[in-house]
VEXTORTI-904557 format. One record per residue (C-alpha): residue number from 1; x, y, z; residue in one letter. Coordinates in steps of 0.05 Angstrom, whole numbers, m for minus. Layout:
! residues N
NODE	NUM	X	Y	Z	A $
...
//
This chain:
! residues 626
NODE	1	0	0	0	X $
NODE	2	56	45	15	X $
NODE	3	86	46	m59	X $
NODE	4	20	47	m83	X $
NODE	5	15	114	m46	X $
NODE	6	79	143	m68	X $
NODE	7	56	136	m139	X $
NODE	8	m7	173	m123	X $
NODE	9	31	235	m93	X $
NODE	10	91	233	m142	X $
NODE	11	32	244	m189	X $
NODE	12	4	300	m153	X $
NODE	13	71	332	m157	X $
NODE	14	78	322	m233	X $
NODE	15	7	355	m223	X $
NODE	16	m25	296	m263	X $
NODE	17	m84	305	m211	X $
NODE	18	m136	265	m245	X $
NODE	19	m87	203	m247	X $
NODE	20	m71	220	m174	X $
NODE	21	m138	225	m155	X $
NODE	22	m155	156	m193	X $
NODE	23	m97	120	m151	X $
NODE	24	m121	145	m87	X $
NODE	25	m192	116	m97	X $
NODE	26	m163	47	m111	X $
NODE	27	m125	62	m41	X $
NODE	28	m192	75	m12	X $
NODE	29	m224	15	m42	X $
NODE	30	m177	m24	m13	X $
NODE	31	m182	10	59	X $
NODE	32	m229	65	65	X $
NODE	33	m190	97	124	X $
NODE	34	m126	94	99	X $
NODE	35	m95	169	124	X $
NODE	36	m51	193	73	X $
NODE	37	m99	179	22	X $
NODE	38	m157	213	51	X $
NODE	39	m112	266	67	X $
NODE	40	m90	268	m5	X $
NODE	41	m150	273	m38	X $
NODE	42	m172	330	5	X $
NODE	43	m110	360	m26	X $
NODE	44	m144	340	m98	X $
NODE	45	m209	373	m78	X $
NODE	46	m177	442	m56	X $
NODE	47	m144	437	m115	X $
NODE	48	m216	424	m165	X $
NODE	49	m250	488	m131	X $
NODE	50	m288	437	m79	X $
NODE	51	m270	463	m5	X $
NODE	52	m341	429	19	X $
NODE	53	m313	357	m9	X $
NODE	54	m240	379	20	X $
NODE	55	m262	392	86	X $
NODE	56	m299	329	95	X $
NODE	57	m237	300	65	X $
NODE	58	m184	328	118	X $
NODE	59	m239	305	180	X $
NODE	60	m253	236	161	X $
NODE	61	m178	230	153	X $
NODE	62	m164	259	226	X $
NODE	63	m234	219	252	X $
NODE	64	m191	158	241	X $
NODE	65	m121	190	256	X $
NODE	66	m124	247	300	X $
NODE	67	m53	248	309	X $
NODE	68	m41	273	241	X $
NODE	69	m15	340	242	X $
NODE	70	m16	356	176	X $
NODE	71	m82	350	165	X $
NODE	72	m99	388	215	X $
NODE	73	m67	449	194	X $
NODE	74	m97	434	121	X $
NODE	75	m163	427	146	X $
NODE	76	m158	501	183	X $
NODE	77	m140	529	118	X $
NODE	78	m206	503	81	X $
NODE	79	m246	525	142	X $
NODE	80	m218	594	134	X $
NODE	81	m241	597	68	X $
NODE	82	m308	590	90	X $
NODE	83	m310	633	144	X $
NODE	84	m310	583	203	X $
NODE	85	m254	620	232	X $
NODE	86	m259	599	304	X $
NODE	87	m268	528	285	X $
NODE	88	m199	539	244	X $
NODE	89	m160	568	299	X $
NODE	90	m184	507	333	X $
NODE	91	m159	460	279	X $
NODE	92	m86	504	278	X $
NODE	93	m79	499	353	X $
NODE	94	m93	426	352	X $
NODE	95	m39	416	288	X $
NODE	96	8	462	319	X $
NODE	97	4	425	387	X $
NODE	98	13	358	351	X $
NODE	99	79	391	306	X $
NODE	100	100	460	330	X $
NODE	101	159	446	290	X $
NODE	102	124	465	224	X $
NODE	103	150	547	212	X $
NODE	104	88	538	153	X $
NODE	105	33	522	200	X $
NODE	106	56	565	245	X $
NODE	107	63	626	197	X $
NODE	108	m15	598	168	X $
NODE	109	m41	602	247	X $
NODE	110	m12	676	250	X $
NODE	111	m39	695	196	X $
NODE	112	m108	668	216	X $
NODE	113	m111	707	286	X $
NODE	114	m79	773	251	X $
NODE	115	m143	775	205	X $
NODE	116	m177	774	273	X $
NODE	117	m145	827	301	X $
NODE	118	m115	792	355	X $
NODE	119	m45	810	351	X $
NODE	120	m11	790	410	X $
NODE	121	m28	708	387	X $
NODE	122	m9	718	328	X $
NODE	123	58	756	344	X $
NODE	124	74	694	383	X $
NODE	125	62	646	325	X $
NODE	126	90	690	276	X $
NODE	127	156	704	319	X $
NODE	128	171	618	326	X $
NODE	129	154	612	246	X $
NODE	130	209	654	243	X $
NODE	131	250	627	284	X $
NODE	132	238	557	252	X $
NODE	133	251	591	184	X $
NODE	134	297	648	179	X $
NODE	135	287	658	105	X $
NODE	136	217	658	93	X $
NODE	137	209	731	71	X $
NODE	138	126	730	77	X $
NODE	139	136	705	160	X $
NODE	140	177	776	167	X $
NODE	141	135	823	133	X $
NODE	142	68	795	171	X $
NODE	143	108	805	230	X $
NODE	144	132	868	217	X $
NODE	145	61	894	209	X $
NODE	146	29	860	268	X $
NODE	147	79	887	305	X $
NODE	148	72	958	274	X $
NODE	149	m5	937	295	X $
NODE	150	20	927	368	X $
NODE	151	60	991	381	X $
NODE	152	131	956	367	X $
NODE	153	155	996	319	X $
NODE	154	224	986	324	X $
NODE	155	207	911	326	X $
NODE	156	161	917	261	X $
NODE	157	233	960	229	X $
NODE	158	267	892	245	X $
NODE	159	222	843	222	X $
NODE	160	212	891	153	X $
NODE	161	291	889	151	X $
NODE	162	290	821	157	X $
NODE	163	241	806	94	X $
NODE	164	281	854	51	X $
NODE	165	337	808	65	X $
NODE	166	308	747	57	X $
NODE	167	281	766	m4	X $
NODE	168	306	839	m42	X $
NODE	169	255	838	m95	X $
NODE	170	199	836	m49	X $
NODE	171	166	901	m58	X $
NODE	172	120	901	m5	X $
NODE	173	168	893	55	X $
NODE	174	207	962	18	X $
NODE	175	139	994	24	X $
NODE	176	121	970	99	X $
NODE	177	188	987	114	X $
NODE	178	192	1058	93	X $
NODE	179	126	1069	119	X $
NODE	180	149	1054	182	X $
NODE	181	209	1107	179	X $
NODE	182	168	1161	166	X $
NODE	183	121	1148	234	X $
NODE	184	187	1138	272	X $
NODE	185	201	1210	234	X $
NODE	186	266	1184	197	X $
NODE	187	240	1209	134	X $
NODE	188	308	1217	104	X $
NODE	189	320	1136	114	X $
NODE	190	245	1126	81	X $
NODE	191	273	1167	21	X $
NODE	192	336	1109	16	X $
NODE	193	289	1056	30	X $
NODE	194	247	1081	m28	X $
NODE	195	303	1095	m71	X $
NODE	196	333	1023	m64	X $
NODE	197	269	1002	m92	X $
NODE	198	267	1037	m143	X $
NODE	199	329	1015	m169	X $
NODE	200	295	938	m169	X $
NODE	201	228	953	m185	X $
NODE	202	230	1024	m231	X $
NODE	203	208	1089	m219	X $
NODE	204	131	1076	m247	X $
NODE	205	122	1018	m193	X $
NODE	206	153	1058	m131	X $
NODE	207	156	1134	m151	X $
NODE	208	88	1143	m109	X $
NODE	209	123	1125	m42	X $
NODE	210	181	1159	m61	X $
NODE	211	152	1225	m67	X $
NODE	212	108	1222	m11	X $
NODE	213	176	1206	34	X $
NODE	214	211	1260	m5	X $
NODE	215	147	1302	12	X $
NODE	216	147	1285	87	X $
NODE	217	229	1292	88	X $
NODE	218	212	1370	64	X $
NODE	219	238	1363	m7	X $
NODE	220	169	1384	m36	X $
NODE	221	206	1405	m103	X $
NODE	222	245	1332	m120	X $
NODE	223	175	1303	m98	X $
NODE	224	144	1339	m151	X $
NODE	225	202	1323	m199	X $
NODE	226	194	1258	m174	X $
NODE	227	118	1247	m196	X $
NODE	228	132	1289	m263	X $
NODE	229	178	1233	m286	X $
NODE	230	118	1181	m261	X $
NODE	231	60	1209	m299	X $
NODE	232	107	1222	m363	X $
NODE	233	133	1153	m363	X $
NODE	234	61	1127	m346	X $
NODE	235	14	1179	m371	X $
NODE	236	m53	1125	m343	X $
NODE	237	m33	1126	m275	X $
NODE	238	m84	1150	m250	X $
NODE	239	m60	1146	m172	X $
NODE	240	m1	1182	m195	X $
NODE	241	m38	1240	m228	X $
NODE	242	m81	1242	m157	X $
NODE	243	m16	1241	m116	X $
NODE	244	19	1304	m165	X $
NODE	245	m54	1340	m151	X $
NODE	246	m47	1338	m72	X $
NODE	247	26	1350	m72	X $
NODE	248	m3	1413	m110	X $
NODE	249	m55	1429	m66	X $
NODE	250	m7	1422	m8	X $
NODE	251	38	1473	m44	X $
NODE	252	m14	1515	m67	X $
NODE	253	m12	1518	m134	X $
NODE	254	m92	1507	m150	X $
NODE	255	m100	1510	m222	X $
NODE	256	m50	1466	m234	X $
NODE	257	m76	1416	m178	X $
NODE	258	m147	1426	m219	X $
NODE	259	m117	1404	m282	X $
NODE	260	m80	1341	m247	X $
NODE	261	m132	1320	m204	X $
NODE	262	m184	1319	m268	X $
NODE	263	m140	1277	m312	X $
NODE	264	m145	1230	m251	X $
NODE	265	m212	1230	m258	X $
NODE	266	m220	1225	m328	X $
NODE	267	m181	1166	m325	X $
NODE	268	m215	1127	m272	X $
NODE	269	m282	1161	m255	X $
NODE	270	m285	1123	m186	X $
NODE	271	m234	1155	m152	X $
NODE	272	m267	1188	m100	X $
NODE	273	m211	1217	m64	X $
NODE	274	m191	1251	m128	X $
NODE	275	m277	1284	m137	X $
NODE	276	m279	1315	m61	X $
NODE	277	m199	1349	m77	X $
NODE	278	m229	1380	m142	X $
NODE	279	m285	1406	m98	X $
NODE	280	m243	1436	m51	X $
NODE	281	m194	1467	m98	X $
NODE	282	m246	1490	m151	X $
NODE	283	m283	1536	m86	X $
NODE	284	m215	1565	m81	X $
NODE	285	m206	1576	m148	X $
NODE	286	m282	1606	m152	X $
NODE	287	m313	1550	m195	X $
NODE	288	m374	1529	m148	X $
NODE	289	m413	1486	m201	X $
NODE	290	m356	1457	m219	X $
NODE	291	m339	1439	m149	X $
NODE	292	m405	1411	m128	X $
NODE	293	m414	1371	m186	X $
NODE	294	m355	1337	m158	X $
NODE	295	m368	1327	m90	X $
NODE	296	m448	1296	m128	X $
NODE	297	m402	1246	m157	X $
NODE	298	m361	1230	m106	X $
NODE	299	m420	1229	m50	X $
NODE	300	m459	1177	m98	X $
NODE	301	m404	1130	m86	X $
NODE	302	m383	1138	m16	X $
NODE	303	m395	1186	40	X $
NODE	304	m334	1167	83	X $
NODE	305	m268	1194	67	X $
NODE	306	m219	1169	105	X $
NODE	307	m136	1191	109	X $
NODE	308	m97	1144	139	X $
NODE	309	m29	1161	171	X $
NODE	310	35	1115	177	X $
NODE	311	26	1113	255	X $
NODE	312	m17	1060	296	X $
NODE	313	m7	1081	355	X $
NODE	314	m38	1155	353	X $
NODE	315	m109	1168	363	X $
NODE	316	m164	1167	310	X $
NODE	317	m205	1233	292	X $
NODE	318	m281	1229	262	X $
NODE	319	m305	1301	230	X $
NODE	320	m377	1301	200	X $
NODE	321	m392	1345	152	X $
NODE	322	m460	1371	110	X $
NODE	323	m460	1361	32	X $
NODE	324	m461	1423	m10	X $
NODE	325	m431	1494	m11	X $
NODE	326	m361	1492	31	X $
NODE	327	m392	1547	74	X $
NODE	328	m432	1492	102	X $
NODE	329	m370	1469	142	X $
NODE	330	m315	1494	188	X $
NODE	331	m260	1484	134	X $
NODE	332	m217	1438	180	X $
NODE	333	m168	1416	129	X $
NODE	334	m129	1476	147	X $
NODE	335	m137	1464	227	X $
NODE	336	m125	1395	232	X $
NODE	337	m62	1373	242	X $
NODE	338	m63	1304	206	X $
NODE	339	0	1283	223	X $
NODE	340	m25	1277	301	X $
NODE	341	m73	1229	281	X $
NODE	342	m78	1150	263	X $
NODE	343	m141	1166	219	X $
NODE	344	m181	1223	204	X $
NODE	345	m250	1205	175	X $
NODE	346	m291	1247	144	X $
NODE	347	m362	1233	136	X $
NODE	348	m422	1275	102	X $
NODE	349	m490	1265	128	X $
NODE	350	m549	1259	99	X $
NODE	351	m612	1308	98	X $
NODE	352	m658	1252	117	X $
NODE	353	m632	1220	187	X $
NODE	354	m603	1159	149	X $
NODE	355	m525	1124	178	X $
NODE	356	m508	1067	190	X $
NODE	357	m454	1068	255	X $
NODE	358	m431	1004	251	X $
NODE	359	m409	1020	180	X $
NODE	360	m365	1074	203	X $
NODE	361	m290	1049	228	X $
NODE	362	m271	1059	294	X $
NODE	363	m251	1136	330	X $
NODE	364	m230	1160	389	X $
NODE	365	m266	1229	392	X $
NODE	366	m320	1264	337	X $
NODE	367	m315	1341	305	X $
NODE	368	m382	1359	278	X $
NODE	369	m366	1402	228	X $
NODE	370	m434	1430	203	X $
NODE	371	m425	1497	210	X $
NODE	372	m482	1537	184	X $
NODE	373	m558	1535	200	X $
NODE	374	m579	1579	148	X $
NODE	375	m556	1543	92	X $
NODE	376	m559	1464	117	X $
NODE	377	m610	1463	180	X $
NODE	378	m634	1385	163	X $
NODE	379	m561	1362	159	X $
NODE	380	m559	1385	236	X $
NODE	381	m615	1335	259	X $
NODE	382	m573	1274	224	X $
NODE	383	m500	1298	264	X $
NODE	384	m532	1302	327	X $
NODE	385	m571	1231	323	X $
NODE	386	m503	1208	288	X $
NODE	387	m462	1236	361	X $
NODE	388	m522	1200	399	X $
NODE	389	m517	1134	367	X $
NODE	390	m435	1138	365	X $
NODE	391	m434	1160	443	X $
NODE	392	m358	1186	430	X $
NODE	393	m340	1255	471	X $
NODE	394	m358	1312	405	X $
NODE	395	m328	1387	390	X $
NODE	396	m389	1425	378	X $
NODE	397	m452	1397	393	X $
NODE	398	m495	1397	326	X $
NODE	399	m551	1419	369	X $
NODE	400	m523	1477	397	X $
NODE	401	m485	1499	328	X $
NODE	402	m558	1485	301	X $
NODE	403	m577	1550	345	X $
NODE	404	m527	1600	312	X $
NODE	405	m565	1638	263	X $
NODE	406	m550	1706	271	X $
NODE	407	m616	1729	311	X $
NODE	408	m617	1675	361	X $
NODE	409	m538	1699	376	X $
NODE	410	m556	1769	388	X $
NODE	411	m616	1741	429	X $
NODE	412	m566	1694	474	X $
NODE	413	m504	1746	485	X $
NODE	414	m551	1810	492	X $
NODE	415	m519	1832	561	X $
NODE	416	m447	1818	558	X $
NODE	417	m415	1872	604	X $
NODE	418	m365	1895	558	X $
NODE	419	m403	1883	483	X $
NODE	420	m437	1918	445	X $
NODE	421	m493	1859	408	X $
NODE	422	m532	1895	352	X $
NODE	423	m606	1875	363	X $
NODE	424	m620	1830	303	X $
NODE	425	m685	1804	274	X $
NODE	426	m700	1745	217	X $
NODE	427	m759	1776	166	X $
NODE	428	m789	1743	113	X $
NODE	429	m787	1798	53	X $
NODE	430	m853	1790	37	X $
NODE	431	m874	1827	103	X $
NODE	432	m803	1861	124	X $
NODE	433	m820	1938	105	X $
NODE	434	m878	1935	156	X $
NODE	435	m841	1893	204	X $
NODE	436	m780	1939	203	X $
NODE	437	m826	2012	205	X $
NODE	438	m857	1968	275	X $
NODE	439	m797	1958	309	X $
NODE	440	m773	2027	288	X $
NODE	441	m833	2052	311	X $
NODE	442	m828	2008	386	X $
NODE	443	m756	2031	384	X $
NODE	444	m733	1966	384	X $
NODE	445	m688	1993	322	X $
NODE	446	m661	2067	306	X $
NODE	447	m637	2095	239	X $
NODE	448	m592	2067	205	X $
NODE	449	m603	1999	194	X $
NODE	450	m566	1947	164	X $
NODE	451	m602	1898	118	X $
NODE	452	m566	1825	94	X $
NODE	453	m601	1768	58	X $
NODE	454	m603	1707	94	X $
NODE	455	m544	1653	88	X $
NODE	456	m492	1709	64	X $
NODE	457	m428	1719	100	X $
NODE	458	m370	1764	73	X $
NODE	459	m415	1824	58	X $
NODE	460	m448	1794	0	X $
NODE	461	m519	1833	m4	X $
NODE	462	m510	1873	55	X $
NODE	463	m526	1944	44	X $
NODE	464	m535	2008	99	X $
NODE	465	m598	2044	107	X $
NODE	466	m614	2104	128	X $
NODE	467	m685	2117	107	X $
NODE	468	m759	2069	92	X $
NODE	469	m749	2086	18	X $
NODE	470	m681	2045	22	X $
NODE	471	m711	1997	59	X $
NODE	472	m768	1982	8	X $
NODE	473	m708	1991	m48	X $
NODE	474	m671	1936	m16	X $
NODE	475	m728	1887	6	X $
NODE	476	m746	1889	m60	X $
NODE	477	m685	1877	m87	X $
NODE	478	m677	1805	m49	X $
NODE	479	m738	1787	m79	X $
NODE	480	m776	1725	m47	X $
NODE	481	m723	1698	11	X $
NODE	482	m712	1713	70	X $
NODE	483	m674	1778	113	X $
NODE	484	m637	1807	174	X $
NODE	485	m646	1873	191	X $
NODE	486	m598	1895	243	X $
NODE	487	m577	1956	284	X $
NODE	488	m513	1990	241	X $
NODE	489	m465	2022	301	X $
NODE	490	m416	2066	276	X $
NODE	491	m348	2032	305	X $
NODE	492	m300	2078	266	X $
NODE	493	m239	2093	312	X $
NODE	494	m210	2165	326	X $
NODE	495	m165	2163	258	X $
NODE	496	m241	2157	228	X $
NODE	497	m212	2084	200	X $
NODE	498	m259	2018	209	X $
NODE	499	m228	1960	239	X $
NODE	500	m247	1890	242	X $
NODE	501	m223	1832	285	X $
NODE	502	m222	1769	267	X $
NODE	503	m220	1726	340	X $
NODE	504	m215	1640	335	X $
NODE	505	m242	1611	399	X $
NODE	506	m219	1545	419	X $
NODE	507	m238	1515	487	X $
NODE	508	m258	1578	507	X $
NODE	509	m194	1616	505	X $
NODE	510	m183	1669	445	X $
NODE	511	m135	1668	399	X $
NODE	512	m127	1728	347	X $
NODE	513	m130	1711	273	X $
NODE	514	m131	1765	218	X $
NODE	515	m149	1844	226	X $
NODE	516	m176	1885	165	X $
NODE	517	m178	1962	157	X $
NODE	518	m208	2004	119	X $
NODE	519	m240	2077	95	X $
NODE	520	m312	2040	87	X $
NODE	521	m357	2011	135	X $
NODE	522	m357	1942	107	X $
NODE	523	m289	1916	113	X $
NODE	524	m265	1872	57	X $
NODE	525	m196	1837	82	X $
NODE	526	m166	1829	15	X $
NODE	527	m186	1892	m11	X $
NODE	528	m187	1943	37	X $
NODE	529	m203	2017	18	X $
NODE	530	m124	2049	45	X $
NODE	531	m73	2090	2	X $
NODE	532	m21	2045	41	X $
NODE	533	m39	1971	51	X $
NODE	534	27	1969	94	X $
NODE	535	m4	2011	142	X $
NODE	536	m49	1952	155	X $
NODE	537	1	1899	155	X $
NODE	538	41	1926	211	X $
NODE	539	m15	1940	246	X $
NODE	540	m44	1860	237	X $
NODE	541	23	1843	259	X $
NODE	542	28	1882	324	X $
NODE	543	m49	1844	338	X $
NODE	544	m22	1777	328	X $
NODE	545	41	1776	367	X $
NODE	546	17	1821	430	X $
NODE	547	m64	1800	430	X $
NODE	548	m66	1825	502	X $
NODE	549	m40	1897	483	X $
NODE	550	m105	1898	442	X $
NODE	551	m158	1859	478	X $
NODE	552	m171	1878	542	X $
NODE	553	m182	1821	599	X $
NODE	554	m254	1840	597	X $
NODE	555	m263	1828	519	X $
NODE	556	m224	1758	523	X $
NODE	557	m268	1742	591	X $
NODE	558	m325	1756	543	X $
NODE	559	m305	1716	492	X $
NODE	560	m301	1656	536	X $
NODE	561	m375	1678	557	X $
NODE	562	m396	1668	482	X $
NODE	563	m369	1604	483	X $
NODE	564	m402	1585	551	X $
NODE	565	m471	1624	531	X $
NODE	566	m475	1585	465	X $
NODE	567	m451	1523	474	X $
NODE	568	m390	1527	434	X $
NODE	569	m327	1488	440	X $
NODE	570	m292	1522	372	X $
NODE	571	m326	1585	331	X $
NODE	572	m296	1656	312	X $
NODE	573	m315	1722	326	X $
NODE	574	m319	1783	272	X $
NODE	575	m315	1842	312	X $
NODE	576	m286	1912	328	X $
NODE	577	m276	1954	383	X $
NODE	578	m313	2027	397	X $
NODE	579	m283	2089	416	X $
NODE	580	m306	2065	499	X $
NODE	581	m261	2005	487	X $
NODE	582	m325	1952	486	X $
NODE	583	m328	1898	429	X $
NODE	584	m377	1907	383	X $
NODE	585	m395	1841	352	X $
NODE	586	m406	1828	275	X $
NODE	587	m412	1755	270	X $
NODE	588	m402	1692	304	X $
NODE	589	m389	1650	252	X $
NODE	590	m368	1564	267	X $
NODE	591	m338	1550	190	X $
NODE	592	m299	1621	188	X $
NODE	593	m242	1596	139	X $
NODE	594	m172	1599	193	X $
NODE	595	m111	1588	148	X $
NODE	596	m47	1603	122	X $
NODE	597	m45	1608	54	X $
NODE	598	m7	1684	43	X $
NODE	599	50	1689	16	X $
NODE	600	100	1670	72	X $
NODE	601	149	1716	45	X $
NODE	602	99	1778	54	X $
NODE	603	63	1751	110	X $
NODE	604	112	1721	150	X $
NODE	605	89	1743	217	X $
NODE	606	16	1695	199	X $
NODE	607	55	1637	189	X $
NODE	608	90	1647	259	X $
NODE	609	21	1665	300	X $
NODE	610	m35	1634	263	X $
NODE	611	m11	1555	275	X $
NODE	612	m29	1568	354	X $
NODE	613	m91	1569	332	X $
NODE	614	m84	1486	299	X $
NODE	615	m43	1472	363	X $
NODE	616	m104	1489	410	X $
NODE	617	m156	1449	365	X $
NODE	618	m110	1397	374	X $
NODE	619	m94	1400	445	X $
NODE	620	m176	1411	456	X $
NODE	621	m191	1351	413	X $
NODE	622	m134	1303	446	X $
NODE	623	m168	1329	517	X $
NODE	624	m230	1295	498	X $
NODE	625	m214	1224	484	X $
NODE	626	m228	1181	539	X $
//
């Protein structure tokens, strides 16, 4: 029977399977438990596509021989297939405890209770497979990433190290491996790591990982070189023309990010990464349609976006956002620091209460980012059941953000001690001329007025009144919607100049942001009315490097009150300051845009104050997890 046996499997190993299969049946004719043969055939059926017939196979082998190791381990790797992963671990354990010799089985088991997430097993198993078997490049780099999985970092740099050697045209252990550099913060080493494989695998294959270490290692401009050559040499990468885009965008150079990021996806239409970049770049290039007809395409495929750093051990950062115009939002790709974070997700709600939170991966603390009432009020209702449902500590409750329209804040801060809070009331046009001459009349308002359509921010619409024919002129003008009429004070200071202030709260301490100044009463940053914008500059700077020389205790203890009053964990403040020294408030405004995108050679001074501001939303946000 034995030489019968070895003709069967020196069959199977010419891969003549159908005459190894047919001398294995005359085996079984001859003695229906005979091991190897079951065993064998079980083999065969794996091998035909059958894992049902393999399975039974492997356990009416080990029903008659349980002390065959072998098909123990085999078994566990049909019942894996299937899904009966508890029953496989069970098979492994058994094998493994029968031959713990084998480095295969052993790599197999770790492999099984990685997939399971339970990395301190299969650490052990994968650390004696490679003991057993030095050379075995696939043992290393599992190891190296269960490690990375476990905190070991150094460990998972070993066991990466040790695949390359084993085997230097493995590609993926050069990948793991620089990956791992960059979260230990040796990007310079990542750029080697890359550059080795390169020199094995071509720039096409590994000029992505290259650039993104060059990137990280603060040579921005080989990067770029770097993904130049990639999308010459390979003009349908599609990833590559992504990556060039958002090394763009991360430079600042929109329209060419627009034109990179399209060819993406013109080339493959599901890259949904690629959609929500074109919508953020074509708002700052001024192309709204444009950039909503992205974020359509990109929202019918997913609504999770999710950027995941190179280190496992930091904390994980859910924002949700509203779908539509970007003023929906606070803007917090320029707040977040995303280099302090595992993951940050970012998920859009929907207008009519639908989520699914066991679809969404796991987080550690929750930024609703729905910023404005006036524009997305049903989007609100879905956060706020969405923070219910996810019970994780939340910047911003929806609910309170939900209560931020510009009436209901001059209702809630009327009687700060030192602010001024226009009174401010929400009209439908169709009755706002009578409404207005009433509360004139009550003398709930006083000449001149100041009339805005609803949803605007930036002065769009906003016009100065002085007399009911205006008023009808302007009511008129904004047709059907909706209006605010509020109470204009005259905040020009003693050089007859307007100034505005442009305050971030974070965790209810102020930090200062921009300051505008100008001949006109509406204050446009970027334009302002002044024979000499340098005038302005200096006077900016002086605001952001001694903010306590300009904001008296009792504004910044009423700033905090804002925060308290309203329920606000991070919002900014458009205001100025009257001739008695009190703030007189403009706006508060949740999704004010906080960057740093001027010119750091002419604005200098912004790029040294303004990134206090992302260190405090990311000290407040790390002081919420749990």
């Amino acid at each position: 029977m034995t030489q019968a046996f070895n003709e069967a499997r020196a069959l199977y190993s010419r891969a003549e399977f159908a005459a190894s299969l047919n001398a294995c049946e005359k085996i079984l004719a001859a003695d229906p438990t005979n091991a190897e043969a079951l065993h064998l055939v079980g083999l065969l059926c794996y091998r035909g596509g059958d894992i049902d017939a393999a399975i039974a196979f492997f356990q009416n082998c080990l029903h008659h021989h349980p002390d065959f190791a072998e098909a123990y381990c085999n078994l566990a790797v049909m019942l894996k297939k299937v899904g009966r992963r508890e029953e496989s671990l069970e098979a492994y354990r058994r094998g493994l405890t029968l031959d713990p010799n084998d480095p295969q089985a052993q790599y197999n088991y770790g492999v099984a209770l990685q997939a399971l997430n339970r990395f301190d097993e299969a650490a052990r198993a994968l650390r004696i497979a490679a003991a057993l078997s030095p050379y075995m490049p696939d043992v290393h780099n599992v190891l190296g990433v269960v490690e990375r999985s476990l905190g070991n970092v150094e460990a998972a740099l070993t066991s990466f190290r040790n695949s390359v050697a084993a085997q230097p045209d493995g590609l993926a252990a050069y990948r793991n491996m620089a990956a791992v550099l960059r979260q230990l913060g040796r990007a310079d080493e990542a750029v080697m790591t890359m550059r080795w494989a390169v020199t094995t695998f071509g720039l096409p294959i590994c000029g992505r990982e290259l650039a993104a270490a060059l990137d990280e290692a603060g040579n921005r401009g080989e990067a770029e070189r770097t993904l130049k050559q990639v999308v010459a040499a390979c003009p349908a990468d599609d990833a590559a023309w992504e990556a060039l885009g958002a090394l763009h965008m991360r430079m600042g150079n929109y329209p060419a990010a627009l034109e990179e990021l399209s060819r993406a996806t013109m080339l493959d239409d599901s890259r949904t990464e690629a959609h929500m970049r074109i919508y953020c770049v074509a708002q700052i290039l001024h192309q709204p349609e444009l950039a909503l007809e992205h974020q359509r395409q990109a929202l019918k495929m997913t609504r999770l976006f999710s950027d995941i750093g190179p280190d496992a051990s930091l904390p994980r950062l859910l924002i949700l956002n509203a779908a539509g115009d970007y003023k929906a939002n606070v803007p917090t790709d320029f707040i977040i620091r995303r280099d302090a974070w595992q993951a940050v997700h970012q998920y859009y709600v929907t207008d009519d209460g639908s989520f699914d939170v066991a679809a969404l991966p796991a987080c550690d603390v929750v930024f609703s980012a729905v910023a404005e009432p006036d524009m997305v009020r049903a989007a609100f209702g879905t956060a706020a059941a969405m923070v219910d449902a996810l019970g994780l500590p939340c910047i911003n409750d929806p609910r309170k953000v939900a209560r931020t329209e510009r009436h209901m804040v001059a209702e809630a801060l009327a009687g700060l001690p030192s602010t001024v809070v226009p009174p401010t009331f929400r009209l439908r046009a169709g009755t706002a001329v009578a409404e207005i001459a009433a509360l004139l009349e009550q003398g709930r308002l006083s000449w001149p007025l100041v009339v805005r359509p609803v949803g605007t921010h930036a002065g769009e619409g906003m016009v100065l009144l002085a007399d009911s024919a205006a008023v009808a002129r302007a009511v008129e003008a904004i047709g059907d919607g909706e209006l605010y009429v509020l109470q204009f004070i005259d905040y020009r200071s003693p050089d007859q100049l307007y100034r505005k202030y442009r305050v971030v709260v974070v965790d209810g301490a102020a930090y200062p942001f921009h300051m505008g100044l100008s001949k006109n009463w509406i204050v446009h940053y970027y334009n302002a009315a002044l024979d000499d914008k340098s005038v302005m500059d200096r006077e900016e700077e002086h605001f952001l490097a001694d903010f306590d020389s300009v904001f008296a205790p009792a504004l910044q203890a009423d700033l905090a009150e804002m925060g308290r009053r309203l329920g606000l964990d991070y919002f900014a403040v458009d205001c100025s300051i009257d001739g008695q020294g009190r703030l007189v408030l403009f706006e508060v405004d949740v999704g004010a845009v906080i960057h740093t995108f001027d010119d750091p050679k002419l604005y200098a001074y912004k790029h040294r104050y303004v990134p206090r501001i992302y260190d405090a939303v990311q000290a407040m946000l790390k002081s919420r997890i749990r």
